[in-house]
C-alpha positions in Angstrom: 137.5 136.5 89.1 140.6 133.7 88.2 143.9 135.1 88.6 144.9 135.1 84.8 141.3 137.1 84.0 142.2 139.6 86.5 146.1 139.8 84.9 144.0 140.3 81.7 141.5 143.1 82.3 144.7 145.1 84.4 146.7 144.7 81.5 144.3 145.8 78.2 143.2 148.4 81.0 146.5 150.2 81.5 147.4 149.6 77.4 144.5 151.2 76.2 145.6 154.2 78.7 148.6 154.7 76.8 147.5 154.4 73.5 144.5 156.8 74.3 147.0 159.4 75.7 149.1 158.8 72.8 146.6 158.6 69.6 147.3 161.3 67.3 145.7 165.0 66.8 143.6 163.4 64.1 141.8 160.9 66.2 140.7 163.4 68.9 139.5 165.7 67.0 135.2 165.6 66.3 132.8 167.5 64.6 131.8 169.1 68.0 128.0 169.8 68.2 128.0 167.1 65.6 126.6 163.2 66.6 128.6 160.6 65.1 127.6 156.8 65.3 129.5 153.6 66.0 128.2 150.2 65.5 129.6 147.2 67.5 128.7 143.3 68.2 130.2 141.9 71.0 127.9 139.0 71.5 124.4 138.9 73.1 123.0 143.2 72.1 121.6 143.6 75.6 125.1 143.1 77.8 126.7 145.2 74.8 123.8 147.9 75.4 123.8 148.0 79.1 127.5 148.6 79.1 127.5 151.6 76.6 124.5 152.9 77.8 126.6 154.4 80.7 128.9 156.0 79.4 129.2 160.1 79.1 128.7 161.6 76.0 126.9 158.7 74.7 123.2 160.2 73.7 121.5 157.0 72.5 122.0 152.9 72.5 119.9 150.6 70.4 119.7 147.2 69.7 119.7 145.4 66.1 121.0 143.6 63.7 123.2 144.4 61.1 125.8 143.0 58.6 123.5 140.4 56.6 121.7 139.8 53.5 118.2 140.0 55.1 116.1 143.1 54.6 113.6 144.3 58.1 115.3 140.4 59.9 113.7 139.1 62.7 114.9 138.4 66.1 113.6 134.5 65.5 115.5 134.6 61.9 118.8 135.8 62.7 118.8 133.8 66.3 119.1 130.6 63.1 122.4 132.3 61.9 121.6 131.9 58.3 121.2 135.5 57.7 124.4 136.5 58.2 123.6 139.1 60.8 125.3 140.0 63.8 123.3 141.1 67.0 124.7 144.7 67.3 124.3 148.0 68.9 124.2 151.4 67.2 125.5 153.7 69.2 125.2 157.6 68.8 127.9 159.9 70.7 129.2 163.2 71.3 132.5 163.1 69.6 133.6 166.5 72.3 132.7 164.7 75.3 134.3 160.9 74.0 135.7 159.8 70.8 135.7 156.4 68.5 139.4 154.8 70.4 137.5 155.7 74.1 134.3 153.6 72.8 137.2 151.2 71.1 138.3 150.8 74.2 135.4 150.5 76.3 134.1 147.2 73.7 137.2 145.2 73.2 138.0 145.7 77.7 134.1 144.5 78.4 133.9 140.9 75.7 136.5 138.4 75.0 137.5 139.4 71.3 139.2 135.8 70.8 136.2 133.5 70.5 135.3 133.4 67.0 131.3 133.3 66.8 131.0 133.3 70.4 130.8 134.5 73.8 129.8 132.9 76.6 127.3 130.3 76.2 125.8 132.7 73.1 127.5 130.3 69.8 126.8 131.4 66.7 127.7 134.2 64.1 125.0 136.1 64.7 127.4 137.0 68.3 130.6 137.8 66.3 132.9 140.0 67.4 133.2 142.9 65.5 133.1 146.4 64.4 131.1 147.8 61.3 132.7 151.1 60.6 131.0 154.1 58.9 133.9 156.0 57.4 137.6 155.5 57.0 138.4 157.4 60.0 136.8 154.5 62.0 138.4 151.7 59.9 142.0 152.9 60.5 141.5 153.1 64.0 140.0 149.9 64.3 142.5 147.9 62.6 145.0 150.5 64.2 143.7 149.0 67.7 143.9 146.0 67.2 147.0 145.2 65.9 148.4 146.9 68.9 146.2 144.7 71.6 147.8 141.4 69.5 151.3 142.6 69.3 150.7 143.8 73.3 150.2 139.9 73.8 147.2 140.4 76.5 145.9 137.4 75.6 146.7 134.2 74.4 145.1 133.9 71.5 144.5 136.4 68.6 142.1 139.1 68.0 139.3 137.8 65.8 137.3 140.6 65.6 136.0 141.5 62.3 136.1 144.9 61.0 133.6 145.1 57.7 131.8 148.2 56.3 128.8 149.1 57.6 125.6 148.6 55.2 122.5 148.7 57.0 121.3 148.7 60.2 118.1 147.1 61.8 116.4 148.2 64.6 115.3 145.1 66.9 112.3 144.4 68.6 110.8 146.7 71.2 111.2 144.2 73.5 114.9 143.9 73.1 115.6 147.9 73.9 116.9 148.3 77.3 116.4 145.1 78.4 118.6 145.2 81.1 117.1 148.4 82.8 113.5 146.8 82.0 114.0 143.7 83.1 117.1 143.6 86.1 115.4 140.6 88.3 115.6 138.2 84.8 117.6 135.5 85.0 120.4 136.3 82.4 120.4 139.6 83.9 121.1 138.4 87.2 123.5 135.9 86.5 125.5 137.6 83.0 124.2 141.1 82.6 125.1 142.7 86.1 128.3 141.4 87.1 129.7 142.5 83.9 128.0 145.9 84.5 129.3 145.8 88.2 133.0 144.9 86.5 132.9 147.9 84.0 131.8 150.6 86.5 134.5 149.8 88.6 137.1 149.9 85.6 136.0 153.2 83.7 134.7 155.3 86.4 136.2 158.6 84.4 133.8 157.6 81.4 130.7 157.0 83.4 128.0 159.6 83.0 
């Protein structure tokens, strides 16, 4: 890993630690024995999947689209970007066992939030950063979040993540659901998937199931 990647993940690591420790009453408190859901794109749906897939208190990650004007897209139609969607994963949790800022946390430390409509070699606004929240609750914190990575400076250029309202969500392919477990020999798997898997464990061992 360069030397100014490494200065980057150690410093959004140790932020977020603070501002988790320091969020207010409101934000930790859940609905215990209640799911709640989150809905994220951080580029390519499998890496994002893999990733959250691990963590505790998460109880289901799947892949899709959503934030378009497509009804029932297909993987072939929103790969042309002319729907509008972004690949995404909807993620249901245990609000007791891990909150919205953990999961916060957890996406903007594990994709580079500063490439707008891209990450990696993925190009496109179907890979967007950003966050589609479900309530109010999620919105503040999102915004909340990120203003305090940009004014932290941790990287050199801004935050583009969007954060837009959450409409609809599509469920992708069945080929396209844990991908990574399913298919760990693949090439992008090799190559993208696992080392970025191999980098998270190593970073949030306290969230890991």
């Amino acid at each position: 890993m360069p030397p100014d990647m490494r200065k980057s993940t150690i410093a959004i690591f140790a932020f977020l630690l603070i501002t988790l420790n320091t969020m207010s009453q409101t934000e930790q408190e859940g609905a215990v024995g209640k799911s709640e859901i989150a809905t994220f794109g951080g580029g390519c749906f499998w890496c994002v999947e893999a990733i959250f897939e691990r963590l505790k208190g998460v109880e289901t990650v799947e892949s899709g689209y959503s934030g378009g004007h497509v009804k029932n897209p297909t993987y072939s139609q929103v790969t042309t970007g002319e729907t509008g969607h972004a690949e995404v994963v909807r993620i249901t949790f245990d609000p007791s066992q891990i909150n919205y800022r953990d999961l916060l946390k957890v996406f903007f430390e594990t994709h580079d939030p500063t490439t707008l409509n891209r990450q990696g070699a993925d190009v496109g606004t179907q890979y967007r950063s950003t966050v589609f929240y479900h309530n109010e609750d999620q919105r503040r914190i999102a915004e909340s979040v990120i203003r305090e990575l940009d004014s932290a400076g941790i990287w050199n250029d801004p935050i583009v993540t969007t954060v837009e309202p959450f409409q609809a969500f599509y469920s992708a392919e069945g080929y396209h659901q844990e991908y990574f477990e399913n298919n760990p020999n693949q090439g992008y798997c090799r190559v993208v998937i696992q080392p970025k898997v191999e980098k998270f464990e190593k970073v949030f061992q306290e969230l890991l199931k």
